[in-house]
Residue frames as qw, qx, qy, qz and C-alpha x, y, z in Angstrom:
[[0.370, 0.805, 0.003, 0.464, -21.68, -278.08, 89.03],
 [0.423, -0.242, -0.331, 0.808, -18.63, -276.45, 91.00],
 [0.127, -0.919, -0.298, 0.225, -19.90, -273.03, 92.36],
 [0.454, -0.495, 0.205, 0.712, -16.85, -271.65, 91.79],
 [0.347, 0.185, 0.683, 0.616, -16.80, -272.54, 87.92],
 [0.189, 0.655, 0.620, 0.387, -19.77, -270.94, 87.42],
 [0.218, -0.872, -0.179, 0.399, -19.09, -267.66, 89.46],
 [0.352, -0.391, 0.458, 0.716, -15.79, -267.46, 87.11],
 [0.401, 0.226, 0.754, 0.469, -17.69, -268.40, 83.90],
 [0.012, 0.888, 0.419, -0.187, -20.27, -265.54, 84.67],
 [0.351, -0.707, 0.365, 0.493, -16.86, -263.27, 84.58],
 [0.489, -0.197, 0.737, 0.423, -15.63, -264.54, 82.02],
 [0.185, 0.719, 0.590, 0.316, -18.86, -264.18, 79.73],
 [0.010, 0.935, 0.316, -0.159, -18.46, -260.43, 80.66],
 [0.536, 0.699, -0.295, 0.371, -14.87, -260.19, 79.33],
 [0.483, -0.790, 0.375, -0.051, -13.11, -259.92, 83.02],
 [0.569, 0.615, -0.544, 0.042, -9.46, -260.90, 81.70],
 [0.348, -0.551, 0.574, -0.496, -8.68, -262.17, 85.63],
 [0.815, 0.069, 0.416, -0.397, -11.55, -265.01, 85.31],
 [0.860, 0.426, -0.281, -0.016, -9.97, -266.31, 82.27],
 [0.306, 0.574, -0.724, 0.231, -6.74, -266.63, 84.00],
 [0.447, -0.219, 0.728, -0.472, -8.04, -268.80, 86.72],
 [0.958, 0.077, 0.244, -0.131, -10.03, -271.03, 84.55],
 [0.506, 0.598, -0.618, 0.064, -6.23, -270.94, 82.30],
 [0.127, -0.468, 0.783, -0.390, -4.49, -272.11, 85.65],
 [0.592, -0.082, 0.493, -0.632, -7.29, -274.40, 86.90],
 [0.889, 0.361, 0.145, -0.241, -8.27, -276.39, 83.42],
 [0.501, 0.693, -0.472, -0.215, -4.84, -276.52, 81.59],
 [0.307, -0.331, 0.888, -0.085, -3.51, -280.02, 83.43],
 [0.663, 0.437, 0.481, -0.371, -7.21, -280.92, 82.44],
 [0.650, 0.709, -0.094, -0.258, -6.69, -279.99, 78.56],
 [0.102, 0.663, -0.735, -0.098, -3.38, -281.24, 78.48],
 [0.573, 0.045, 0.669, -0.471, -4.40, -284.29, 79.63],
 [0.592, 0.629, 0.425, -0.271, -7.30, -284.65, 77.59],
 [0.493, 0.752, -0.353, -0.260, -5.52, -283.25, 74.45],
 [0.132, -0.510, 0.850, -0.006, -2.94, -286.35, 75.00],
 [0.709, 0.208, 0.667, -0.096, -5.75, -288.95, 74.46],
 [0.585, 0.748, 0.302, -0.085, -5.47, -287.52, 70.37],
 [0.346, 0.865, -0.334, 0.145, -2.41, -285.83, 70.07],
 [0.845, -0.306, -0.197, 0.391, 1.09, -287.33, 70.87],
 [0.522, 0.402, -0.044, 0.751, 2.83, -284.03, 70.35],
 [0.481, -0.408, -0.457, 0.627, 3.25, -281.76, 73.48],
 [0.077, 0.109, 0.367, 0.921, 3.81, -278.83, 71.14],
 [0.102, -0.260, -0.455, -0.846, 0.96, -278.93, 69.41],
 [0.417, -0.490, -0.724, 0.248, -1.12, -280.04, 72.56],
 [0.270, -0.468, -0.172, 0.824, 0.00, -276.45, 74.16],
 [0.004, 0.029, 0.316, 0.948, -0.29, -274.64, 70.96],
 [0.325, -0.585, -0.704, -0.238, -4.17, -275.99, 71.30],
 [0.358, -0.591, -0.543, 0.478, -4.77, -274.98, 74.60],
 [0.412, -0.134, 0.097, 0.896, -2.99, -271.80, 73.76],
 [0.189, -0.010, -0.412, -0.891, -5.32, -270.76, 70.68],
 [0.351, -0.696, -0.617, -0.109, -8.74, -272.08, 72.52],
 [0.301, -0.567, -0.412, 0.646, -7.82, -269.67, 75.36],
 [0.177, 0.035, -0.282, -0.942, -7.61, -266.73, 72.39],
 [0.246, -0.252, -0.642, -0.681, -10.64, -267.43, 71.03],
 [0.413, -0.297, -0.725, 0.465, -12.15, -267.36, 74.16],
 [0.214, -0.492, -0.126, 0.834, -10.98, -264.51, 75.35],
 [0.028, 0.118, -0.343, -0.931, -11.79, -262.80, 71.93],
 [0.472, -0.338, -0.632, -0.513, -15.22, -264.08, 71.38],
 [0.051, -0.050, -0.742, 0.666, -16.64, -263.64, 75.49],
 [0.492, 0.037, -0.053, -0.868, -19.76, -261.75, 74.15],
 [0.616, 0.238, -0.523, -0.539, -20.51, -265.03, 72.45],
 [0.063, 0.094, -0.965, 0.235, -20.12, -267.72, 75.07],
 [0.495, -0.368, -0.458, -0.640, -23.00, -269.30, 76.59],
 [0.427, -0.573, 0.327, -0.619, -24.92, -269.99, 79.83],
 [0.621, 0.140, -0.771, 0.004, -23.71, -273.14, 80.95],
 [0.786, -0.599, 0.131, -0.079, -24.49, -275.48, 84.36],
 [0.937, -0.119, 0.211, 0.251, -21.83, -277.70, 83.20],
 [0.028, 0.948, -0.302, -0.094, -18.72, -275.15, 82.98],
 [0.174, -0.348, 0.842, 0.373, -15.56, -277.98, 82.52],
 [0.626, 0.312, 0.691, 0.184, -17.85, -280.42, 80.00],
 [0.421, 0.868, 0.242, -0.105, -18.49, -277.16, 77.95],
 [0.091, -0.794, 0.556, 0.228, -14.80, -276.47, 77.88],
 [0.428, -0.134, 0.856, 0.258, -13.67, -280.09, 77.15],
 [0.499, 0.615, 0.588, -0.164, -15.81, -279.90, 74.49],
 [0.174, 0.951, -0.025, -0.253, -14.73, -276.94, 73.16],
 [0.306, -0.677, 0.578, 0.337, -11.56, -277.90, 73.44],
 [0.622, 0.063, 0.764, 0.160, -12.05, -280.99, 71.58],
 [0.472, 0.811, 0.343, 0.036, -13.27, -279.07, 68.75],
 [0.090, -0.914, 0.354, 0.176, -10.10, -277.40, 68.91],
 [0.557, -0.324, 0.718, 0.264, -7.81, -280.36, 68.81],
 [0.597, 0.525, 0.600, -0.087, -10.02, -281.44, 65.81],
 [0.309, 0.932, 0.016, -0.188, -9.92, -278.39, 64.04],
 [0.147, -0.744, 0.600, 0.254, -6.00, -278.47, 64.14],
 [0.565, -0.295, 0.756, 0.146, -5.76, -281.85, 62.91],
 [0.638, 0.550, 0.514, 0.164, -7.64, -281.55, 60.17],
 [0.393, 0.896, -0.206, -0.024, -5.84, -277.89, 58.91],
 [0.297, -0.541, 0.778, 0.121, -2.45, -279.89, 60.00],
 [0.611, 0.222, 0.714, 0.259, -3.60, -283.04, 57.44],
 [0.553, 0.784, 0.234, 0.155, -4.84, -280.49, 54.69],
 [0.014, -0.954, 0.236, 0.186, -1.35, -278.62, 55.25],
 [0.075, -0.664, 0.607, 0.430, 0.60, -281.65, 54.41],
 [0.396, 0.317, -0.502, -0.700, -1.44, -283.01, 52.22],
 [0.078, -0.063, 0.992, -0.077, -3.24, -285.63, 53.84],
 [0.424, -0.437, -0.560, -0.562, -6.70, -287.06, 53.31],
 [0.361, -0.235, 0.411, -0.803, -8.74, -286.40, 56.01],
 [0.488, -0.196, -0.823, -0.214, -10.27, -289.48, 57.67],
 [0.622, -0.699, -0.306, -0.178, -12.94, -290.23, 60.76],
 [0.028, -0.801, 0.334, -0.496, -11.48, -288.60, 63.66],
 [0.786, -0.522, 0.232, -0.236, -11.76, -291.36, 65.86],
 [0.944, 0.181, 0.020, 0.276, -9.28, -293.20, 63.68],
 [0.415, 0.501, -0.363, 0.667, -6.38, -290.41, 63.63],
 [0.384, -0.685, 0.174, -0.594, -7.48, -289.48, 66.92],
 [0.937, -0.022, -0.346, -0.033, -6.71, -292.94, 68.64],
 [0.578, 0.481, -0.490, 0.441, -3.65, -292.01, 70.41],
 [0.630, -0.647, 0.029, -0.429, -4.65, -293.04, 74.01],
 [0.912, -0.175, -0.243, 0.282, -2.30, -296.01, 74.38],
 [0.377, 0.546, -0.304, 0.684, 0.60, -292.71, 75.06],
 [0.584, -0.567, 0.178, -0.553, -1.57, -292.17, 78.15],
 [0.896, -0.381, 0.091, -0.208, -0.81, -295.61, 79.39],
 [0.790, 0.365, -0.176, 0.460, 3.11, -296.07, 78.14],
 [0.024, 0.649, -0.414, 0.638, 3.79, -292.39, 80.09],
 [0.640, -0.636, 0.270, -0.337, 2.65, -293.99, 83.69],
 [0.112, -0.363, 0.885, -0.268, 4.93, -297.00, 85.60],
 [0.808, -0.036, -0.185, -0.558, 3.29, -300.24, 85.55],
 [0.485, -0.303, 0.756, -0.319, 3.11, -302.92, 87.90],
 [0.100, -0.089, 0.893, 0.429, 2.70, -306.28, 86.38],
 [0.165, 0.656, 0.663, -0.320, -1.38, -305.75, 86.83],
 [0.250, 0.767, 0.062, -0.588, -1.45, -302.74, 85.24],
 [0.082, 0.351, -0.730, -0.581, 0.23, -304.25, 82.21],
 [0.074, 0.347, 0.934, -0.045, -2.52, -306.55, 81.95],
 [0.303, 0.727, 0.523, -0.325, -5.03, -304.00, 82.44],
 [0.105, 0.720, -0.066, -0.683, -3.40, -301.62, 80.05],
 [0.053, -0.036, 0.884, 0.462, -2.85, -304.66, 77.36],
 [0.108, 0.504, 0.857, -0.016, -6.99, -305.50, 77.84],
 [0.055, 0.768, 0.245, -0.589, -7.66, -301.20, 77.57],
 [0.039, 0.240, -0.646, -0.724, -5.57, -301.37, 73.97],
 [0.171, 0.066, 0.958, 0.221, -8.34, -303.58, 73.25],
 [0.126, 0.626, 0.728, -0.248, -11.21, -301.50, 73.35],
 [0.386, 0.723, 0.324, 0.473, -12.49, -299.25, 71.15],
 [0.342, 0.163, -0.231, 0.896, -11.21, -295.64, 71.05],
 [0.631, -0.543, -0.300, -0.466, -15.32, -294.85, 72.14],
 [0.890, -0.253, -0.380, -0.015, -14.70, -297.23, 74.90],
 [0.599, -0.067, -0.267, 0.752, -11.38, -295.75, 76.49],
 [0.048, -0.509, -0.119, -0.851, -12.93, -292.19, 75.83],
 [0.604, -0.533, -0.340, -0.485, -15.61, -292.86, 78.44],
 [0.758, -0.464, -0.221, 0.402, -13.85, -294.63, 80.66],
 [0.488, -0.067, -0.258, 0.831, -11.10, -292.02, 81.03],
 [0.077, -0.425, -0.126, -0.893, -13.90, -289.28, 81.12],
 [0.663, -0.543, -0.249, -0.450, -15.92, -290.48, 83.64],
 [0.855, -0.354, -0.197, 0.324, -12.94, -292.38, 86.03],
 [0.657, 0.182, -0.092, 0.726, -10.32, -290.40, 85.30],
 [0.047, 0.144, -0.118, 0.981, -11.81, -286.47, 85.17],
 [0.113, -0.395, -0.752, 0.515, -14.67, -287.86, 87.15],
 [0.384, 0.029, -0.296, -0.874, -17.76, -286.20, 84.77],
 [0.574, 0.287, 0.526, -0.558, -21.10, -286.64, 85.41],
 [0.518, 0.397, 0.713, 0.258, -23.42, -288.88, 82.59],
 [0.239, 0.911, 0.325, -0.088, -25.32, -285.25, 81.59],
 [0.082, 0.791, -0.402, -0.454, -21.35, -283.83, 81.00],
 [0.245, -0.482, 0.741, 0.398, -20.29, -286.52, 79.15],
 [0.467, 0.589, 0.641, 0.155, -23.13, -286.87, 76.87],
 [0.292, 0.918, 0.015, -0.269, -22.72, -283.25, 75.96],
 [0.145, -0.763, 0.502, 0.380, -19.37, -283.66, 75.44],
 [0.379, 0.061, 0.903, 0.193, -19.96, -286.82, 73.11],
 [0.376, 0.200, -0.349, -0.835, -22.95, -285.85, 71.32],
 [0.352, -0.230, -0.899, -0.127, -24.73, -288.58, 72.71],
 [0.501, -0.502, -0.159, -0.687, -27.79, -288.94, 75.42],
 [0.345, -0.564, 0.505, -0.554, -27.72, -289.30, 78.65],
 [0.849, -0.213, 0.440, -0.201, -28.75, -293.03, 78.71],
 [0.946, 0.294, -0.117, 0.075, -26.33, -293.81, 75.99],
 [0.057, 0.814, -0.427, 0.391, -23.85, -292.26, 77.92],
 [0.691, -0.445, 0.511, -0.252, -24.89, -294.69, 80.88],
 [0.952, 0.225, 0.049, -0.199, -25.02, -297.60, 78.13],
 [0.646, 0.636, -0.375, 0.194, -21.76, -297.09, 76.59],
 [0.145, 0.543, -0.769, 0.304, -19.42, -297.08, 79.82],
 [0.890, -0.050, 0.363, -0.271, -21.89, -300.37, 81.15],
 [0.933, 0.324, -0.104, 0.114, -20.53, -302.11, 77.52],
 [0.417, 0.677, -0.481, 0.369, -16.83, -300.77, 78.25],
 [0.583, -0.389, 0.619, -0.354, -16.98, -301.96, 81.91],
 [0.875, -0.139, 0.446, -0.131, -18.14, -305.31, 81.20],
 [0.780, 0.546, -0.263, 0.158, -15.78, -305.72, 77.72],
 [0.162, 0.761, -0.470, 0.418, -12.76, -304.95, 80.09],
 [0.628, -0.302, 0.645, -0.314, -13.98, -307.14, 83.02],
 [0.949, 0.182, 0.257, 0.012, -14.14, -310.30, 80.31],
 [0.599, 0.698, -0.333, 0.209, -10.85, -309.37, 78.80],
 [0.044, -0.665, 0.649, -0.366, -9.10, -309.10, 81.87],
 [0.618, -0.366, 0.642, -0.269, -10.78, -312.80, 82.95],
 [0.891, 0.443, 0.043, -0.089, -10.29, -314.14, 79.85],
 [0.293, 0.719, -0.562, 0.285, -6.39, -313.48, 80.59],
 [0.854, -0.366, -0.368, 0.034, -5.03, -316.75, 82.80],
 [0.526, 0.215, -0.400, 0.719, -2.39, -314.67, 83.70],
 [0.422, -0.546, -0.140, -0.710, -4.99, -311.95, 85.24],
 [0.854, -0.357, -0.272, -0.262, -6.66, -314.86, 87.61],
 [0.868, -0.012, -0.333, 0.368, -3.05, -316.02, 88.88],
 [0.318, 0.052, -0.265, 0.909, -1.75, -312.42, 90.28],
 [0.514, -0.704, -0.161, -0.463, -5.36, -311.15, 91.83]]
């Protein structure tokens, strides 16, 4: 746990408008981010962020006591992103299907960066894995979370947490050496 987080979150649970603005400043690269593995729209990315901070802010009484101050946010958030997509599909009339399927939109994460001819490789063998499988990895490499946050934030337990980015490691290491192009540019 940062120390920090949890001095702010204390604040924060007591309504101190200050403490929200520092986790605003501090998490929003984070949510953005993170809201980009699901959403390709920038917009509506912000407009998320935007209306989790309300509800926050308006509901402080109601938070809880957390060790794990960013997994409880990313969480949250995610429940945000969710939320929107499904009152954005029932506004224009779409069915509403597993989230992991409309939610899928990680490959935007790996089109925005420059890529060396390696990284095209790795980012061709990362299309390949499930949207489970990219989730983990980019939560645990990317925003560097601990197994115990990224089971909360999954809804999963702590040793399927370990299990799942073991199966997503070693699917990715046999894709990438199952590629002869891979072997030739190590």
């Amino acid at each position: 746990m940062n120390k920090d987080d949890g001095i702010v979150w204390s604040l924060c649970r007591g309504g101190d408008r200050k403490a929200f603005e520092i986790l605003y400043r501090k998490y929003y690269p984070v949510f953005f981010n993170y809201g980009k593995l699901f959403l390709r729209d920038s917009d509506l990315i912000q407009n998320c962020i935007q209306n989790f901070f309300v509800k926050l802010i308006s509901n402080h009484k109601g938070l809880s006591d957390t060790v794990y101050v960013r997994s409880y946010l990313l969480k949250a958030f995610r429940h945000t992103i969710y939320n929107e997509l499904k009152a954005e599909q029932i506004r224009n009339g779409v069915v509403v299907c597993c989230p992991d399927e409309i939610l899928g939109n990680i490959d935007q994460l790996i089109d925005d960066e420059e890529t060396t001819y390696q990284n095209e490789l790795i980012a061709s063998a990362l299309k390949k894995l499930s949207f489970r499988q990219r989730e983990i990895l980019y939560l645990f490499y990317i925003r560097e979370l601990s197994h115990e946050e990224i089971s909360t934030i999954l809804n999963i337990n702590y040793q399927s947490s370990k299990n799942l980015l073991f199966r997503s490691i070693a699917k990715l290491r046999d894709l990438l050496l199952s590629d002869p192009s891979w072997n030739r540019n190590k």
